[in-house]
C-alpha positions as CSV (number, residue, x, y, z in Angstrom):
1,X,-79.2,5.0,109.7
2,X,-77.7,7.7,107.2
3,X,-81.0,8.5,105.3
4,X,-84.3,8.8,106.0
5,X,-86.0,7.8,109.5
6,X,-85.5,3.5,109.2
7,X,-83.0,2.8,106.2
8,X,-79.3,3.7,105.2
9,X,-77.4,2.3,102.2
10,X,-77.0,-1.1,103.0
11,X,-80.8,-1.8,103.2
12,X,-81.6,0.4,100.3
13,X,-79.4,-2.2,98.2
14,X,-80.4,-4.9,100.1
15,X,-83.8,-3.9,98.8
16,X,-82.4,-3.2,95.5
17,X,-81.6,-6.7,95.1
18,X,-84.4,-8.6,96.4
19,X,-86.6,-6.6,93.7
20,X,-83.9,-8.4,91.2
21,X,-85.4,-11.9,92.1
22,X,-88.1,-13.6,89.8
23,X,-90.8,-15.9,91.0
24,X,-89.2,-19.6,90.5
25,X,-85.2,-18.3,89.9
26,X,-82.4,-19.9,90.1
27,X,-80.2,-17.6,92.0
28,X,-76.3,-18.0,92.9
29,X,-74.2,-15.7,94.9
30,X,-70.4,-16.8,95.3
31,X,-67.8,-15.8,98.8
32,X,-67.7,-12.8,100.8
33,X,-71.2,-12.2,99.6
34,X,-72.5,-10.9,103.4
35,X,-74.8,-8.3,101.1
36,X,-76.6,-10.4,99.0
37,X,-76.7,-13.4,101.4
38,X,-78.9,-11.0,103.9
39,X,-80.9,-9.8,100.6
40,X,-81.8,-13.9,99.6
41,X,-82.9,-14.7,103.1
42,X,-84.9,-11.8,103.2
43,X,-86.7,-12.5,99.5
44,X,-87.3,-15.9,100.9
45,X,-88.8,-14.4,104.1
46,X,-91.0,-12.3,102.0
47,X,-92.6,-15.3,100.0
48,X,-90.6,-15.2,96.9
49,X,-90.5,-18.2,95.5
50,X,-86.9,-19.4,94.4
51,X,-84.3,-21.5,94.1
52,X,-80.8,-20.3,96.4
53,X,-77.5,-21.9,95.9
54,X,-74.2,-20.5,97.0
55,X,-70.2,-21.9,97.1
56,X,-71.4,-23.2,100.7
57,X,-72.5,-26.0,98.7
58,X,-75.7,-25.8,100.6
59,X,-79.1,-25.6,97.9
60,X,-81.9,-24.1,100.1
61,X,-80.8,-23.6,102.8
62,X,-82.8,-23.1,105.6
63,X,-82.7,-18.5,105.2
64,X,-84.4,-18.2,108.7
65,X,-80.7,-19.2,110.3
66,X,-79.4,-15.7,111.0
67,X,-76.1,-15.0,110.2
68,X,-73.9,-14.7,112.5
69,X,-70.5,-13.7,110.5
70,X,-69.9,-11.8,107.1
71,X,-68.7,-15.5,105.4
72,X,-70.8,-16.8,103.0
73,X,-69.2,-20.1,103.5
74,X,-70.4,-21.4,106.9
75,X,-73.8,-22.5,108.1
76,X,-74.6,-19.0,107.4
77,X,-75.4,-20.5,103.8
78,X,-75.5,-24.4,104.3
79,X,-77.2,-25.4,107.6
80,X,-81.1,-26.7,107.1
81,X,-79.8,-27.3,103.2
82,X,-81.9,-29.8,101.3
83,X,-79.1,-31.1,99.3
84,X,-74.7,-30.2,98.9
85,X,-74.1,-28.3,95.3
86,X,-70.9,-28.3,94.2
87,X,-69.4,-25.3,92.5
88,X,-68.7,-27.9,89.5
89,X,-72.6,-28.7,89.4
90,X,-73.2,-24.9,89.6
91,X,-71.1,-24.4,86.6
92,X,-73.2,-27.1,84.5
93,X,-76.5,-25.6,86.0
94,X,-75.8,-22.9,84.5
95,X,-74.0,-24.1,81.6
96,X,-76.8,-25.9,80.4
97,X,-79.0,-22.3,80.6
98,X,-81.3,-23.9,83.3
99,X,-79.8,-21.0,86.2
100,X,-81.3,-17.3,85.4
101,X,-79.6,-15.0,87.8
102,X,-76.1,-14.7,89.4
103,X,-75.1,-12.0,91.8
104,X,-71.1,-11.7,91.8
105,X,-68.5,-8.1,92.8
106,X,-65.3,-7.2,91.4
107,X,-62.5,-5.1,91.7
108,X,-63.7,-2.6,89.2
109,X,-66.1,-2.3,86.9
110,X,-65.9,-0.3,82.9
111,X,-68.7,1.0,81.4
112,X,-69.1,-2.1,79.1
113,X,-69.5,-4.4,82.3
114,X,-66.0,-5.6,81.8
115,X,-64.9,-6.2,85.5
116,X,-61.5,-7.1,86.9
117,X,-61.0,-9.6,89.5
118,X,-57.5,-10.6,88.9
119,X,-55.0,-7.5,89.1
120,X,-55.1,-3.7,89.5
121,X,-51.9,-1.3,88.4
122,X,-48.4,-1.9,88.1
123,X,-46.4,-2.0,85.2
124,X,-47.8,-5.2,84.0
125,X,-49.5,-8.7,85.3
126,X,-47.0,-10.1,86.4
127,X,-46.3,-7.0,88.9
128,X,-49.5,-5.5,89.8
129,X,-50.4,-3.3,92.4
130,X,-53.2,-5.3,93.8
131,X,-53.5,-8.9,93.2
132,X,-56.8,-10.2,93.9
133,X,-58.9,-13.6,93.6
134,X,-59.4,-14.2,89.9
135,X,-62.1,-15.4,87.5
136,X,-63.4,-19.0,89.3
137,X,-67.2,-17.8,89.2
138,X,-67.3,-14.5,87.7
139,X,-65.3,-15.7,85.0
140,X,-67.3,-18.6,84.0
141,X,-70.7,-17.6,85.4
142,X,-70.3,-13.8,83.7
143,X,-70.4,-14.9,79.8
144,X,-73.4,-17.9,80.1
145,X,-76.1,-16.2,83.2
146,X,-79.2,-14.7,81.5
147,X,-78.8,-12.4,84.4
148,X,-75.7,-11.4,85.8
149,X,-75.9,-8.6,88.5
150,X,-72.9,-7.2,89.7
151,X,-73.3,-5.9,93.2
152,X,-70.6,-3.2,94.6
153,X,-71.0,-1.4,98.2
154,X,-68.8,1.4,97.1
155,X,-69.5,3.6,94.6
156,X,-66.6,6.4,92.9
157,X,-64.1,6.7,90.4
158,X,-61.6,3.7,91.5
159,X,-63.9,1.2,91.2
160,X,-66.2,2.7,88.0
161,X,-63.7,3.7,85.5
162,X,-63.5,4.4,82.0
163,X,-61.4,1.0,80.7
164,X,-60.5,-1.8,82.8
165,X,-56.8,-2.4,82.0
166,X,-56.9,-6.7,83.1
167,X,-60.3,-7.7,82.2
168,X,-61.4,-11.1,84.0
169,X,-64.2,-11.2,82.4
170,X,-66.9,-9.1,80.0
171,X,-70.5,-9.7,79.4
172,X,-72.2,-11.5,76.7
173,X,-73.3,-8.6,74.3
174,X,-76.7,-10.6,73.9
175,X,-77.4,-11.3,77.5
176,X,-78.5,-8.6,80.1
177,X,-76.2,-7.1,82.7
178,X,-76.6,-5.1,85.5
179,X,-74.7,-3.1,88.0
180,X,-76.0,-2.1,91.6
181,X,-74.5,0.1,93.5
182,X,-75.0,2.0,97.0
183,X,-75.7,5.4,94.5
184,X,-78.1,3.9,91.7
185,X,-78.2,1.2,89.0
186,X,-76.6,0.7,86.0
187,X,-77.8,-1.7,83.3
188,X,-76.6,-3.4,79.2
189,X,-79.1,-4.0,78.0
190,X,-79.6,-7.0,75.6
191,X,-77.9,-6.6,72.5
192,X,-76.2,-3.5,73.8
193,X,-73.0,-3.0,74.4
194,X,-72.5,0.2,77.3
195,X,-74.3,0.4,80.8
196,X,-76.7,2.8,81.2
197,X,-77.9,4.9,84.0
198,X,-81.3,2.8,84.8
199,X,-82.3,4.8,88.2
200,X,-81.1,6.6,91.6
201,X,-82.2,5.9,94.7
202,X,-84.1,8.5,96.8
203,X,-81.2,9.7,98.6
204,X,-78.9,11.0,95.7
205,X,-78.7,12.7,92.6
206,X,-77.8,12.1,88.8
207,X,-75.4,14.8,89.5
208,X,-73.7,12.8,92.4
209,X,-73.8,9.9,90.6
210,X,-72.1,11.2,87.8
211,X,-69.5,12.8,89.9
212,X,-68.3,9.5,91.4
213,X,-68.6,7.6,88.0
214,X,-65.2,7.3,85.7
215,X,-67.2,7.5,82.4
216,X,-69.4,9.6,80.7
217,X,-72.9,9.8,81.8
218,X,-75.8,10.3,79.1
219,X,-78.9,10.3,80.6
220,X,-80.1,13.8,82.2
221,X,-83.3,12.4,83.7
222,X,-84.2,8.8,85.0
223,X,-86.6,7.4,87.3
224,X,-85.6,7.0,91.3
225,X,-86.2,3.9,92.9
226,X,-89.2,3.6,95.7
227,X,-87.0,3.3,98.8
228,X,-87.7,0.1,101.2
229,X,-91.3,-1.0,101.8
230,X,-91.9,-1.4,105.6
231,X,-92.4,-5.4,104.6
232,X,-88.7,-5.4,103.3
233,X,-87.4,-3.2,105.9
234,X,-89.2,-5.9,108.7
235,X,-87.9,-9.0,106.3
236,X,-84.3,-7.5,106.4
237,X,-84.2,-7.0,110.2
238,X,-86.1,-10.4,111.2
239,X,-83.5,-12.7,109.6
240,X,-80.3,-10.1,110.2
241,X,-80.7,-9.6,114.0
242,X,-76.7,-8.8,114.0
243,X,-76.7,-6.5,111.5
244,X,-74.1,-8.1,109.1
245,X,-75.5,-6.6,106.1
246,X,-73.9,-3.3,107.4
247,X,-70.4,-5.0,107.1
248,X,-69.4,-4.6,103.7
249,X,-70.1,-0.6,104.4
């Protein structure tokens, strides 16, 4: 552990996240999602009450399976699943405004939620420095989700930066947006159009966090975030026995 006697960074946003879930959501989380996958099954071992659906195709799964690799498209996410989901019925879920949250990543991230998915660098698109997955969910889920959460286990100046040059997708200006990070957590609100600094976590500073941020920072004083209760630190650990929530730092 890096901070404190029993928790680190990846159950602090582990934690983080599962305080993100509503009684009776509708939550999605897309591929390579080892982070938020631990985070679900742990909400659903605490008792929240909610409805998980991931690009396993699986819809409630049964979240006392422990994982056993990073994937988020293996039994991990489908085995014990009450019904298949396909990522075309996960589109019209949401679509049709009955879906409330999505977590999703990126590539980078600007400081009006733009995020890029699809190319970093080089002179143009057609020759970028990185080429990376694309829009599929972020771009579709990003513009229509009441509640898109961006999640991102690194936190500095490559991946929060001051314009994203390929955008694969912004947020809507009316719809609430939100950026969690392993430093703090960022969030538009409705009808606004920049992130703000929302809080830190117990382990950092405002100073920190502005020093591996790419934009300007405002605020000179918000709250910090209670750090994992002993319940969520006990929920994390019973359904992550091998520890993959750690992979993705």
């Amino acid at each position: 552990m890096e901070y404190g006697k029993d928790y680190g960074k990846p159950e602090m946003m582990a934690a983080a996240i599962i305080r993100e879930i509503q009684e009776d959501d509708v939550v999605f989380h897309g591929l390579a999602s080892s982070t938020p996958m631990v985070a679900m099954k742990a909400a659903k071992a605490l008792g929240k009450e909610f409805t998980y659906v991931t690009l396993s195709d699986g819809l409630d799964h049964d979240w006392s399976n422990p994982p056993t690799v990073a994937s988020t498209l293996t039994f991990n996410t489908y085995g014990g699943s009450v019904a298949t989901f396909g990522l075309d019925e996960i589109f019209d879920l949401f679509a049709s405004g009955k879906g409330d949250i999505a977590f999703l990543s990126c590539l980078q991230i600007d400081k009006t939620g733009k995020i890029a998915m699809s190319v970093l660098g080089g002179p143009d698109y057609d020759h970028p420095k990185l080429r990376g997955p694309g829009g599929a969910g972020s771009a579709t889920l990003t513009p229509i989700t009441p509640r898109t959460t961006i999640w991102k286990c690194n936190h500095d100046k490559r991946t929060m930066v001051e314009n994203v040059v390929f955008a694969t997708t912004s947020p809507d200006v009316n719809k609430m947006f939100t950026l969690i990070t392993p430093l703090c957590i960022f969030r538009k609100p409705a009808g606004e159009k920049l992130l703000k600094l929302d809080c830190i976590y117990p382990y950092t500073t405002i100073d920190e966090v502005k020093e591996n941020t790419g934009w300007e920072i405002d605020e000179t004083e918000v709250p910090v975030m209670d750090p994992p209760t002993e319940e969520e630190l006990a929920a994390i650990k019973m359904v992550d026995p091998n520890n993959i929530l750690a992979y993705e730092f």
